[in-house]
N, C-alpha and C positions, 0 to 999 in steps of 0.2 A: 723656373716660373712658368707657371700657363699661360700660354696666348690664345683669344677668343677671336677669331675672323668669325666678324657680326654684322648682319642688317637687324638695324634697329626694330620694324616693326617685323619680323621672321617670329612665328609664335615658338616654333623650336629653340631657338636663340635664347628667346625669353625665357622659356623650362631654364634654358644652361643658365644664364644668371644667375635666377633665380635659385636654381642649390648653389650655385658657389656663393652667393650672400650668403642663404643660411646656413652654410657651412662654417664662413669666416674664411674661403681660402681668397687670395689676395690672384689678380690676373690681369693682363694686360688685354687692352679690347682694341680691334685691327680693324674698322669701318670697311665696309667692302659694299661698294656701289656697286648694286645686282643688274640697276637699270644701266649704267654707265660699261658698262660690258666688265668690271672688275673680278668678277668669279669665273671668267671665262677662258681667264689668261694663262698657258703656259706653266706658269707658278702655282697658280691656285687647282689647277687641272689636276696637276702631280697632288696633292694631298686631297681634293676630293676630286675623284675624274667626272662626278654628276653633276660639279657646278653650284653646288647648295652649299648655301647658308645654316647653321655654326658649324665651322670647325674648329677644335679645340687638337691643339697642339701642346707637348710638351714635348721640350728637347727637339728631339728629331720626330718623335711620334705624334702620328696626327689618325686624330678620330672622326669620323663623319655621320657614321649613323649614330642618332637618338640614342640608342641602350648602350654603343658601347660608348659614349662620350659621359653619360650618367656612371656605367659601370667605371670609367676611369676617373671619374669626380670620386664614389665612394674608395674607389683602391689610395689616391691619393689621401686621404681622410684618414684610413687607417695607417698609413704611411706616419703621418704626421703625427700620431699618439702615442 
């Protein structure tokens, strides 16, 4: 399953939603308070070392930048068919 480490109003964030709705794929969303130092931490460091908001995680793999988090939304997609 996808996991979505998300601040809500992050406009990138909202891109990722937004294809996995109109994809139909199903994912879990992980609130990360960007002001509360959440994306800061140790944990979050190790999957994006820049500290930003979405990242999308599958399994072990975790995506950070915009194209490849899109590009692993379509590869999932064709996965599925």
């Amino acid at each position: 399953m996808l996991r979505l480490y998300d601040y809500l109003p992050s406009q990138n964030a909202y891109k990722v939603r937004m294809l996995l709705g109109h994809l139909g794929l199903t994912y879990e969303t992980v609130p990360v308070e960007i002001f509360r130092g959440e994306s800061r931490t140790r944990a979050f460091l190790e999957m994006n070392p820049a500290g930003a908001v979405p990242v999308l995680e599958r399994s072990e793999e975790h995506t950070s930048e915009l194209q490849s988090r899109l590009h692993l939304v379509c590869r999932l997609l064709l996965e599925k068919k």
